[in-house]
Structures are given as structure tokens and as C-alpha cells.
N, C-alpha and C positions, 0 to 999 in steps of 0.2 A: 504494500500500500504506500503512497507515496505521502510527502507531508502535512500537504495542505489537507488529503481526505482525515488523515493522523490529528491533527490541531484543529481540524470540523469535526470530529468524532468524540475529543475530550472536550472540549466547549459543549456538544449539543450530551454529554453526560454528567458536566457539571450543571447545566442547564436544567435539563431531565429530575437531578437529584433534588435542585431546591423547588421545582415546580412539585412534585410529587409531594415534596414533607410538607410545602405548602398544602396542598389539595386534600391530604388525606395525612392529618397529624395522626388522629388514633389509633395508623397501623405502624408499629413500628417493626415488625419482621418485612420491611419494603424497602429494597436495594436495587438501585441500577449497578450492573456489573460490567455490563459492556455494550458498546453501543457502534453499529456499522452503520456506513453512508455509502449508498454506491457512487459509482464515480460520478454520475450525469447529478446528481446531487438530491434529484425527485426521491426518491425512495429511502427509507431507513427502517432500521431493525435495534431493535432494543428488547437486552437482557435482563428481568428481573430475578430476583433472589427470592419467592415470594411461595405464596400456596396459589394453588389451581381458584379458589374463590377469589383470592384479593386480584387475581390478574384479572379475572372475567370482571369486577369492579372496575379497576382502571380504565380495562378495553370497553367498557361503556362509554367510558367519559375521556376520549380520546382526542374527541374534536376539540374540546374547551383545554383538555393540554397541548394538541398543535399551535392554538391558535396563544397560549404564553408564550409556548416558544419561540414565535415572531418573532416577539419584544423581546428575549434576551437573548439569541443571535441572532445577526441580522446578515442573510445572506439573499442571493436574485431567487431562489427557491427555498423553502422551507417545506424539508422533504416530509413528504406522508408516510409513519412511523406507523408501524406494526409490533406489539409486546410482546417475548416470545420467553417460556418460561424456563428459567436459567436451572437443570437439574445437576447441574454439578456442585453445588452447596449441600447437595443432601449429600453426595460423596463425601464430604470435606468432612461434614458431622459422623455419617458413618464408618471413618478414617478414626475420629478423636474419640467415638464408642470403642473400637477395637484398642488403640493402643491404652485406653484406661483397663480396659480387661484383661492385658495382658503384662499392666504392671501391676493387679493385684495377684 
């Protein structure tokens, strides 16, 4: 990937993050993890850390978080995001279950 999609891609996830804690303070297991742009800029993908319910929440209310993220980056398109839900944190958890069971 090259830099500028690199320095678009952490912008629209630091972006992402305080839209989100804004929108939805009362959930707090809600993580952007990672976040793509394709080249042509229209289209984006975003990683949550989240349950299968709070994602189908957010992806309700999709349009009224595109349309923050206008206002804090401001690029010729502000690509149309899709939430997709990040399952390698239950790895990470199911990693830190094992190594506690294997150091009692």
C-alpha cells in the first residue's frame, strides 16, 4: 500500500474511533482495529473488535457516521464504509485463556 492510502487509512481510524465513542459511549467493548481504503478512495472497510449485536447497531447507523466523517477528514470523496467484524481478538483472548492454564 502506498502512503498517502497509509496516512488516509490512520486518519479515517483515528477518525472512526472518536466518532464511534462519541455515538455510542455505553459500549465500551467497541474498537476500530483496522481500517482499509481502496485506492480510487470511494470505498472503505472497517475493522471492529466488537460482538455480532453491537456491529448490526453501528451498521444501522452508518449513514449519520459517514456523514461525521466528512467533517473530520476532509478528502474529494469520502468513501462509503462497510463494518466488518474483527474475529481475531477472540484469538488474542483465547491465547491469554490458555497461557493462564498453563501456568497454573
Amino acid at each position: 500500500m502506498n502512503n498517502r492510502l497509509e496516512q488516509l487509512s490512520i486518519a479515517y481510524k483515528k477518525a472512526l474511533g472518536a466518532i464511534l465513542l462519541k455515538e455510542f459511549p455505553h459500549l465500551a467493548s467497541l474498537t476500530v482495529t483496522d481500517v482499509l481504503i481502496d485506492p480510487s478512495g470511494k470505498t472503505g472497510r472497517v475493522w471492529l473488535a466488537t460482538t455480532e449485536e453491537i456491529l448490526k447497531e453501528v451498521e444501522q447507523r452508518r449513514g449519520d457516521i459517514q456523514s461525521q466523517l466528512k467533517k473530520h477528514v476532509v478528502t474529494r470523496y469520502t468513501p462509503k464504509i462497510s463494518f466488518v467484524l474483527d474475529d481475531r481478538y477472540l484469538d488474542r483472548i483465547d491465547n491469554l485463556f490458555d497461557k493462564i492454564d498453563h501456568e497454573d
